[in-house]
C-alpha positions in Angstrom: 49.1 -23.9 32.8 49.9 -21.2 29.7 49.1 -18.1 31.9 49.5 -16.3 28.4 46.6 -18.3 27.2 44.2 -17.9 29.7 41.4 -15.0 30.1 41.5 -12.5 32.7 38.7 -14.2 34.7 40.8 -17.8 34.9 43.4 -16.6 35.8 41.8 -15.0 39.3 39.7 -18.3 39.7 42.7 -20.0 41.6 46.2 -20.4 42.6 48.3 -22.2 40.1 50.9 -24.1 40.5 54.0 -23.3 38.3 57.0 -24.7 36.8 59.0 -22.4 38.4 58.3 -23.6 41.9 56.0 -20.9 43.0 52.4 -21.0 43.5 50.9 -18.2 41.7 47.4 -16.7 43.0 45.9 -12.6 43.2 43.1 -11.9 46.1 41.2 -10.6 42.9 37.7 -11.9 43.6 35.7 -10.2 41.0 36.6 -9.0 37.5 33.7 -7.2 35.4 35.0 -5.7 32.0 32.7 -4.3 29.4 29.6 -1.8 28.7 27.6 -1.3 31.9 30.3 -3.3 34.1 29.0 -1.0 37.0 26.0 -2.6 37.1 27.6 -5.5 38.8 28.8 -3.9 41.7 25.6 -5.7 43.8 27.7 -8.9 42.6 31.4 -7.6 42.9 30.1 -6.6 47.1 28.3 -10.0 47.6 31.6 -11.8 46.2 33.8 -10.1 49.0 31.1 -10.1 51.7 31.0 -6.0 52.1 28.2 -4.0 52.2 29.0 -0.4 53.2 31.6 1.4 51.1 34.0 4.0 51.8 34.7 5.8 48.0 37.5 7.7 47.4 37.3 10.1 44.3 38.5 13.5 43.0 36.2 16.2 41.0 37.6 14.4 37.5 36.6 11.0 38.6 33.4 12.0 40.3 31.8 14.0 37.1 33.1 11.0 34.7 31.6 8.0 36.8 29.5 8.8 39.2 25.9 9.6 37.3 27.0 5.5 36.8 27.1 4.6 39.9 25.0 6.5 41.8 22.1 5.1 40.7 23.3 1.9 40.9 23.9 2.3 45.0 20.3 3.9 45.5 19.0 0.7 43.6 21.0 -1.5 46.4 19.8 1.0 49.0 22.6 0.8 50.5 24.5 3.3 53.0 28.4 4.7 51.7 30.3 7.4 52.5 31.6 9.7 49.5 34.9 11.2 49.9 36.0 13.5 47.4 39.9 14.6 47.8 40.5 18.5 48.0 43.1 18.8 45.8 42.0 18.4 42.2 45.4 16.8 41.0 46.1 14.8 43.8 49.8 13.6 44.2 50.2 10.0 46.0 52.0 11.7 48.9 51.9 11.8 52.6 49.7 14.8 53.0 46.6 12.7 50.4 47.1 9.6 52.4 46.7 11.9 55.9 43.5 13.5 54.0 42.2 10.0 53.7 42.9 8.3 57.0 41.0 11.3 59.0 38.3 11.2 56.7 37.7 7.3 56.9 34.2 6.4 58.3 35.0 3.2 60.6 31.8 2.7 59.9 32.7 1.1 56.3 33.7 -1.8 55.3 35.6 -1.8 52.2 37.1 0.9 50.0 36.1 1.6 46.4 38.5 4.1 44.3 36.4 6.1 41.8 39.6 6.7 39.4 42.2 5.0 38.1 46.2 6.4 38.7 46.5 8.2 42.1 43.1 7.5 43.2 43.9 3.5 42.5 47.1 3.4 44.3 46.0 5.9 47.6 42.6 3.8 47.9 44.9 0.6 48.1 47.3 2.2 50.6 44.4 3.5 52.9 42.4 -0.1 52.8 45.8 -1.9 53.7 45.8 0.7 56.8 42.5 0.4 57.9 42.3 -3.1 57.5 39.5 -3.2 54.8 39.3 -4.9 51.0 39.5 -2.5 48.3 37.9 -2.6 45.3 38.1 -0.3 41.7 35.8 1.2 39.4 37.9 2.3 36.7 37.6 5.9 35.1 40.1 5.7 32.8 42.8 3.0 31.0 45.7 4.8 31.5 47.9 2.6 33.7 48.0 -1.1 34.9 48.0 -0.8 38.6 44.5 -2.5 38.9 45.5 -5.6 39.6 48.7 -5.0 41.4 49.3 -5.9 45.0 51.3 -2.5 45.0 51.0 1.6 45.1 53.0 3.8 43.5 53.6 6.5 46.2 55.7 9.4 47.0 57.3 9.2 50.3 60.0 11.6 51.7 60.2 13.0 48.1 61.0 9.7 47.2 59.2 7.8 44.1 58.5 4.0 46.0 56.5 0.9 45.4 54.4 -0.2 48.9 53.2 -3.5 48.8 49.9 -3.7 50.2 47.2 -6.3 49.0 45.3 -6.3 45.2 42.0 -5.0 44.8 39.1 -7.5 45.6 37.3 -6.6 42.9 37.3 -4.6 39.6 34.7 -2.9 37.5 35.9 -1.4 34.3 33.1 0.0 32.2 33.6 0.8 29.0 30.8 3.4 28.5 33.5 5.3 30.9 36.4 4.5 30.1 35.3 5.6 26.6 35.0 9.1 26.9 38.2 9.6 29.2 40.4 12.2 28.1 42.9 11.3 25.2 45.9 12.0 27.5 44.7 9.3 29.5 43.9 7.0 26.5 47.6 7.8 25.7 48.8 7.3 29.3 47.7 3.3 29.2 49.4 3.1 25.8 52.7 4.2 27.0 52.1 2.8 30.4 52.2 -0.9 28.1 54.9 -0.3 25.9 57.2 -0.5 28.9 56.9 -4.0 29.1 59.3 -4.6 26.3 61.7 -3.2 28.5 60.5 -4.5 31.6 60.6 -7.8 30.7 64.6 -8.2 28.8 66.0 -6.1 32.1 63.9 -8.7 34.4 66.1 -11.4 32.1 69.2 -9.3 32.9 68.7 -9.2 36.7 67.8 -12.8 36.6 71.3 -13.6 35.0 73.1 -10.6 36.4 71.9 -11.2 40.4 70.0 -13.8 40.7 66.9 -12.1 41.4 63.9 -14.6 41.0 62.3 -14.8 37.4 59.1 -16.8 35.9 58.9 -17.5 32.2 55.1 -17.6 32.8 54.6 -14.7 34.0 56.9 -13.0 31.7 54.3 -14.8 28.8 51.6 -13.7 30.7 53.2 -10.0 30.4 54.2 -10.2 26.5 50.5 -11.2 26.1 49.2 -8.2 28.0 51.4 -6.2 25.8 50.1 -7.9 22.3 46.4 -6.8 23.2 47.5 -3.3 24.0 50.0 -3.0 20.4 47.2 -4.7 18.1 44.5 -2.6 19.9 46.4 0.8 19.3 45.9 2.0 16.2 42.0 2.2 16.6 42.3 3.5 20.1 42.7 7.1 18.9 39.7 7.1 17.4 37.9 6.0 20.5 36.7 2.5 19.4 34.7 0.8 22.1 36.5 -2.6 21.3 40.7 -0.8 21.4 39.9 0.5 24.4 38.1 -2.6 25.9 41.3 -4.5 25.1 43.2 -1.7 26.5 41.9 -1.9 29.6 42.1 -5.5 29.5 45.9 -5.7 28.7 46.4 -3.8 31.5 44.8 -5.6 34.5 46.2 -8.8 32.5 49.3 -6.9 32.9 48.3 -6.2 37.0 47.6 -9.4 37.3 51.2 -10.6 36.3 52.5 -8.4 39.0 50.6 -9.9 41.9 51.4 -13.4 40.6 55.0 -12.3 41.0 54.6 -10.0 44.2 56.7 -7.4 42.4 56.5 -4.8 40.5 59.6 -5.8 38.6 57.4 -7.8 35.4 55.8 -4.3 34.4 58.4 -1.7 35.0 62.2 -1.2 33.8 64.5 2.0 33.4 61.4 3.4 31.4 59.6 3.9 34.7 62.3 5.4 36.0 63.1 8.2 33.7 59.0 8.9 34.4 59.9 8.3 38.4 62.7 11.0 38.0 61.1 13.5 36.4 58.0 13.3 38.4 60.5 14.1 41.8 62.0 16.7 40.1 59.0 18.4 39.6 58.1 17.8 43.0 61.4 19.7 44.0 60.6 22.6 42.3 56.3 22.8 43.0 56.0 22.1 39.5 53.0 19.9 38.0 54.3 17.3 36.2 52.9 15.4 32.9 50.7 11.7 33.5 52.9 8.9 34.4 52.0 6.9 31.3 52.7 9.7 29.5 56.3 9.7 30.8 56.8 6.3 30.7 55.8 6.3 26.9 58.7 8.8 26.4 61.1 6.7 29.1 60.4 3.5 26.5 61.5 5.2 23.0 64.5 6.5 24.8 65.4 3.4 26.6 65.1 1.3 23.5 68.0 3.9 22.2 70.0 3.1 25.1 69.9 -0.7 24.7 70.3 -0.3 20.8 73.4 0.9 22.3 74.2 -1.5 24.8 74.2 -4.3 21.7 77.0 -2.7 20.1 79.4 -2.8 23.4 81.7 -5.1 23.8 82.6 -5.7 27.5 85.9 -4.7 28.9 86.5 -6.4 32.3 89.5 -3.9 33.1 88.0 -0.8 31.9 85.2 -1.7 34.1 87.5 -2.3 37.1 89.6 0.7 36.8 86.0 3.0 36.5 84.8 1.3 39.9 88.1 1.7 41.4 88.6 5.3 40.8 84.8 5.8 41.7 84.4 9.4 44.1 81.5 8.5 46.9 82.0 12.0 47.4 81.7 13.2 43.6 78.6 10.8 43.9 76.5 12.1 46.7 77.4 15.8 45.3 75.8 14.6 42.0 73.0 12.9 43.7 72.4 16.5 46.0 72.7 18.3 42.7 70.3 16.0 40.6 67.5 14.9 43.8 67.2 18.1 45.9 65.5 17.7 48.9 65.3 14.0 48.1 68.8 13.8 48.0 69.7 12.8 51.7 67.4 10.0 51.6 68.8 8.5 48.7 72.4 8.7 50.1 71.1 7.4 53.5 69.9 4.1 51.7 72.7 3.6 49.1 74.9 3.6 52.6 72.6 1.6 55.0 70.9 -1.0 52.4 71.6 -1.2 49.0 75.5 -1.0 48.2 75.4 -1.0 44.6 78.5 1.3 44.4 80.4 -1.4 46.7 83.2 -2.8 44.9 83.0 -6.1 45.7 79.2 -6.9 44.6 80.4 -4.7 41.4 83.0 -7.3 40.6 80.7 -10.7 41.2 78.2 -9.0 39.1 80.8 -7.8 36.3 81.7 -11.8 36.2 78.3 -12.8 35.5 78.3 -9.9 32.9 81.0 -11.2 30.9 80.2 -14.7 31.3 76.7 -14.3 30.3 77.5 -11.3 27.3 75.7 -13.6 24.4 72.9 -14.4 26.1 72.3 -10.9 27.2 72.5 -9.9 23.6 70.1 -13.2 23.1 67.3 -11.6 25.4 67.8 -8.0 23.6 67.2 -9.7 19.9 64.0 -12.0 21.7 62.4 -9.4 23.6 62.7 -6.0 22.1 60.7 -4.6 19.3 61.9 -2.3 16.4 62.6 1.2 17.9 61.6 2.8 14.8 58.5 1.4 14.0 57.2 1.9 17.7 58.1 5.5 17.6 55.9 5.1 14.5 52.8 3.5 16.5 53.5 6.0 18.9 52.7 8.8 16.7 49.6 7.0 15.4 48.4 6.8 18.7 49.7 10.7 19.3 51.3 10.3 21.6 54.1 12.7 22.9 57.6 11.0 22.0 60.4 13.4 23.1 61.1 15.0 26.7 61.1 18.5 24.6 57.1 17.7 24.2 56.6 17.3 27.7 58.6 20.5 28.7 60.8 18.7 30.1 64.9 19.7 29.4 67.8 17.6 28.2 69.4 18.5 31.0 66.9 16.9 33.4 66.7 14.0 30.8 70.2 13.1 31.4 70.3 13.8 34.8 67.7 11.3 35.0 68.7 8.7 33.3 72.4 9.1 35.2 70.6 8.7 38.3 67.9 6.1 37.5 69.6 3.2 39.2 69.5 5.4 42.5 66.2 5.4 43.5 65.7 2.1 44.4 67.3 -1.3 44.4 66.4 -2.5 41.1 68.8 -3.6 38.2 68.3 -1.8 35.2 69.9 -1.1 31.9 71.3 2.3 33.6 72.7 -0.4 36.0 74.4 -2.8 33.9 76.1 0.6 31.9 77.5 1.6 35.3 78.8 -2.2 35.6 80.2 -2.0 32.7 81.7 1.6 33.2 79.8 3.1 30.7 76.7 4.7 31.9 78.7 8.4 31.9 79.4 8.5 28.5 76.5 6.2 27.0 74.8 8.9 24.3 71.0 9.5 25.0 69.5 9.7 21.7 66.4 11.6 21.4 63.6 9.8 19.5 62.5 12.1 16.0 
């Protein structure tokens, strides 16, 4: 099966077999996109075999949805307990997830998130805890985590991806999603327009280290994208149909993610500049700007990055000579310098379970760097789109394009983009420069 040709609704209706030698299959039950989607929520309970929920909101979500759904649950007569969180901006931290587990009624059986973003992503974390399905009804199309069988948290100051189970069900009603604030309109934009970059550094890592890749799921991913880019230019304006293919693009999007079990289809270095910034913040009790937001601005400066890359020519003893005079002392100094209070837990993993300064896995992956140098450049001319004309699109949309815009520095640009491949264990395009011996003096070109 195409995945790229299938509808949302096909896709959930079984496991598929692929030609990659997985079997492919979400524990989404229920999908309902479109004007009064909420009104299915009888039908999106029965499918899953709940009947008391536990809802998890915040003031936003609650005074956009719930004069929806409200009435919809007296109709049903049945019983639920309404949660709304204390703080109203919410961070996906430690102290919201201990908020949520006292306030659980065991009484419930399933856990609906009134939200989208943080309200999405807690929800998910707190059913996987308690042992309950979870379910969604979307306020706003500003990120493509609906689908996923993953939350974006904070833990220990630390941006990670926890792995828990995707929703059982889905309501996205347009007559809400509608009038969502523009940021957030702008948010799922951005949010989609990583997936250029997502999907040429999942190519890399495939070739680089092996890491598992399907070519279905990566169509299924370039498709999602296509209904977002053909979408945008009306979305601005608010049109009913943009933002219903919006919204739609990004649980297609979600979806591709639980096929693969990783988040690795939908996010690249572009999630990390956003990842970065959104610690640093943290470090200094600042607020920081939506995540799509960020990740819009990540995109438009990774695509300079890799516009870049295509014009380096490896150099196999350059790239020795850089890993063998490597400083692990210099490094954690930088990392203390660049993470804050984060910092020790980034060392303590770099040491105990990921190794990517180690010079021996440097030089097997510098090998397959040289070796495979065409095709890399292949996968850069497939998958990536003209910078230029995207940073057009992303002014149509108006979206912000440069750090500046967000108030974030160029000094906490660079710094983020230096220590991108730190945060976790993923191979990006800041990983492949450090291969290289490059990523210290690769120019960050700011998008005009």
């Amino acid at each position: 099966m195409d995945f790229s040709a299938q509808t949302p609704e096909t896709l959930i209706s079984a496991p598929h077999s692929c030609a990659c030698g997985r079997t492919h299959a979400t524990t989404l039950r229920y999908l309902n996109i479109g004007p009064g989607a909420v009104k299915y929520l009888p039908q999106a309970m029965a499918a899953s075999g709940v009947s008391r929920p536990f809802i998890v909101c915040d003031r936003n979500t609650h005074a956009a949805a719930w004069r929806y759904v409200e009435p919809v649950l007296h109709q049903m007569d049945v019983h639920y307990t309404l949660h709304m969180l204390s703080n109203p901006r919410p961070e996906p931290d430690e102290h919201t997830m201990g908020e949520l587990v006292m306030s659980f009624d065991p009484d419930c059986d399933v856990v609906i998130a009134l939200g989208s973003g943080v309200i999405n992503d807690c929800s998910k974390v707190l059913a996987h805890a308690v042992g309950k399905p979870s379910m969604v009804i979307c306020t706003a199309p500003s990120m493509d985590g609906f689908a996923s069988n993953s939350s974006s948290m904070i833990r220990d100051r630390v941006k990670v991806s926890l792995y828990n189970a995707c929703p059982d069900a889905i309501l996205a009603d347009t007559r809400i999603l509608v009038d969502a604030p523009e940021r957030m309109l702008q948010a799922g934009f951005g949010d989609m327009i990583a997936k250029y970059v997502s999907v040429c550094e999942w190519r890399f890592s495939h070739l680089i280290t092996g890491e598992y890749y399907c070519e279905n799921i990566a169509g299924l991913v370039r498709a999602s994208l296509k209904k977002v880019v053909d979408a945008a230019p009306a979305l601005k304006a608010r049109d009913p149909k943009a933002v219903e293919a919006t919204v739609e693009g990004l649980i297609l999007s979600g979806i591709a993610m639980s096929f693969a079990q990783i988040s690795r289809p939908a996010s690249g270095l572009e999630h990390y500049f956003s990842h970065m910034w959104e610690m640093m913040a943290l470090d200094r009790g600042e607020p920081s700007e939506l995540h799509g937001i960020q990740v819009g601005v990540g995109t438009l400066l990774t695509l300079n990055v890799l516009r870049y890359l295509a014009q380096v020519q490896p150099d196999r003893a350059r790239a020795l000579a850089f890993v063998e005079s490597f400083s692990d002392a210099e490094w954690e100094a930088q990392t203390r310098a660049i993470f804050g209070k984060a910092a020790q837990t980034i060392i303590t993993q770099e040491h105990t379970k990921y190794h990517k300064n180690d010079a021996a896995q440097h030089a097997i992956r510098l090998e397959r760097i040289v070796d495979n140098w065409p095709q890399l450049l292949t996968i850069m001319q497939e998958e990536l789109p003209d910078a230029d004309k995207l940073l057009a699109l992303s002014k149509a949309v108006g979206m912000p394009t440069t750090p500046q815009q967000l108030g974030i520095s160029l000094e906490d640009t660079h710094n983020a983009f230096l220590a991108s491949r730190d945060i976790r264990d993923k191979y990006l395009t800041s990983s492949l420069l450090w291969d290289l011996g490059l990523l210290y003096e690769t120019p960050l070109v700011i998008p005009e």
